[in-house]
N, C-alpha and C positions, 0 to 999 in steps of 0.2 A: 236776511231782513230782520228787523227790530220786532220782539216779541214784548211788547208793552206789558200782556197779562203774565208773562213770566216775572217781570222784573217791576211791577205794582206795588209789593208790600219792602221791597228796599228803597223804589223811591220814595214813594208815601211817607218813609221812615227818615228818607233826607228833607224832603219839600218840608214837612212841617215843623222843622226846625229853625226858625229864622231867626237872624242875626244882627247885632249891633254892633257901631261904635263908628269911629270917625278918628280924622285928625284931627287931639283935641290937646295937644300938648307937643313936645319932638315927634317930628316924622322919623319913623325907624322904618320905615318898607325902603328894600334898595332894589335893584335893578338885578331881576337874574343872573344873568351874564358878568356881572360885577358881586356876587355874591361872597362875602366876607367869613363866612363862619359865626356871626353874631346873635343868632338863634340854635337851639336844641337839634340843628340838624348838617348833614354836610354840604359841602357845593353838590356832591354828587347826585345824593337824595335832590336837590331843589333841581340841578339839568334835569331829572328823569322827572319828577313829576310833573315841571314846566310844560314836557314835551303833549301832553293831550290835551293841554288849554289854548284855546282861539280866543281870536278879538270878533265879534260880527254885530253888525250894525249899534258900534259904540259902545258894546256892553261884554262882559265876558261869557264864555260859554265852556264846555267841556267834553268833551269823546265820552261817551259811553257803552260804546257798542261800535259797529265796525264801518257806520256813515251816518252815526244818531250821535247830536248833539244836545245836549240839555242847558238852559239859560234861566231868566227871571222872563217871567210873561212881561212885566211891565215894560222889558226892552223893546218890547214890539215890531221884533224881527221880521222883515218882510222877506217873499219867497224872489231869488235871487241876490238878495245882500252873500256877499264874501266871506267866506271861513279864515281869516289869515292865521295860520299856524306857525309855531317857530320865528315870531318876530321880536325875539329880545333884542337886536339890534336895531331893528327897525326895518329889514326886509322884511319885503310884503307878498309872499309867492300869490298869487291869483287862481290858484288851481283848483279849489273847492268853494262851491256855493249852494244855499238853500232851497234847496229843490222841493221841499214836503214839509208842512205842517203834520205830525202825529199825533202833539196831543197839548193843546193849550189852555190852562185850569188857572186863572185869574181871580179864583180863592185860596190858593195856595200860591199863587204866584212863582208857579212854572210855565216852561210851554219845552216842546220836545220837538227836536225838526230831521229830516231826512237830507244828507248833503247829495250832492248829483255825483261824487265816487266817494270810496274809502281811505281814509288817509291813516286807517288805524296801522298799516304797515310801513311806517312813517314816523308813527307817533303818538303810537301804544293807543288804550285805552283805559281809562279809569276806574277803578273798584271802588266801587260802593260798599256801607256796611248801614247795617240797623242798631248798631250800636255804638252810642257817642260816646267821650272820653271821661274820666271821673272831670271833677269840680277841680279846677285850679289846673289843670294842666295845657299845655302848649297846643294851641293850635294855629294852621298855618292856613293864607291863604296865595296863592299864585291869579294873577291875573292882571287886566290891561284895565289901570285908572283913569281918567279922562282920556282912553284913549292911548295911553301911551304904550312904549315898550314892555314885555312882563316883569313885573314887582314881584318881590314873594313879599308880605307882613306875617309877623305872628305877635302871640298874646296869650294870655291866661283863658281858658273858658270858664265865664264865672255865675251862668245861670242856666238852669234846663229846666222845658216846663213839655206838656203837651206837645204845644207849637210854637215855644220860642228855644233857641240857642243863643247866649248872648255872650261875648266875648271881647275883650280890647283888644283890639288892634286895629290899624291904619288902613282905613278903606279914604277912596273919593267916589264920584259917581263915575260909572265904566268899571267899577270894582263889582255891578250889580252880574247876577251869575255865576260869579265865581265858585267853585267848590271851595267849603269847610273842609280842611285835611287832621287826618288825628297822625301822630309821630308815625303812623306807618305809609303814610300815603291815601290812604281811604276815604273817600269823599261820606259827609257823613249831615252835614247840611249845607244847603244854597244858600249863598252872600244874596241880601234883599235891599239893605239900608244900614243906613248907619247914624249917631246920635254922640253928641260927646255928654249925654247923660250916665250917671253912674246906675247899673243894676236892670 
């Protein structure tokens, strides 16, 4: 089961990071499964980080533990919406759904949920870190935009404050949830919104 108090001061360390940018120029997010090489990282790195981001009720979410998923509160995930895993093609397996609210904090703009089995032996789980990337380097994110198949985007990170991470790169909405990836895979803050303002 999910130890929240164990794993408090890493999330606390992702949550309040939040995030900008938008499509505000070339869309560069491509399609997992069709991934080119056109970012700082391989096809291989983007299958394997792919693999612990879900779609659930329109918004993205992530594994972080071994039936706990992590999202945006504002997605407003209700208990029975579908976990779909593994749908860079657009297969939709039905097999895991939101069984448990843990912990939903709408000033930070998480919420934490219990799925009804584990899919981590399926499709890993996520590492966290309390430590973001310097200024100016690549970060990535994976996830389901309006809904659609997984995207990876990346971008420069180009602001750290308290409680913002601000970064370019190509979100839409259903990009909300997503983990902020640093070159190693490490989720490091939550995708909130996005802005085609500079800074």
């Amino acid at each position: 089961s999910f130890n929240f108090g164990a794993h408090m001061n890493t999330l606390l360390a992702v949550i309040v990071a939040i995030s900008f940018q938008n499509i505000c120029d070339k869309d560069d997010r491509q399609y997992t499964n069709q991934y080119n090489g056109a970012f700082d990282v391989s096809y291989s790195w983007v299958q394997f980080n792919a693999s612990p981001v879900a779609r659930v009720g329109g918004c993205s979410a992530t594994l972080i533990d071994n039936s706990t998923i992590i999202t945006a509160s504002h997605c407003d995930i209700r208990m029975g919406d579908f976990a779909y895993f593994n749908d860079a093609i657009g297969e939709f397996p039905t097999e895991y759904w939101v069984a448990e609210k843990l912990e939903d904090d709408w000033w930070y703009d998480f919420a934490i949920f219990r799925l009804n089995k584990d899919p981590s032996g399926d499709f890993g789980i996520r590492t966290m870190t309390e430590h973001s990337p310097e200024l100016g380097a690549e970060i990535y994110l994976i996830g389901h935009p309006q809904g659609n198949p997984l995207t990876i985007s990346a971008g420069p990170l180009v602001g750290l404050t308290h409680h913002d991470a601000q970064y370019k790169a190509d979100t839409l909405g259903g990009s909300s949830g997503a983990g902020v990836l640093d070159s190693e895979g490490r989720m490091f803050a939550l995708h909130q919104r996005g802005s085609c303002k500079d800074g």
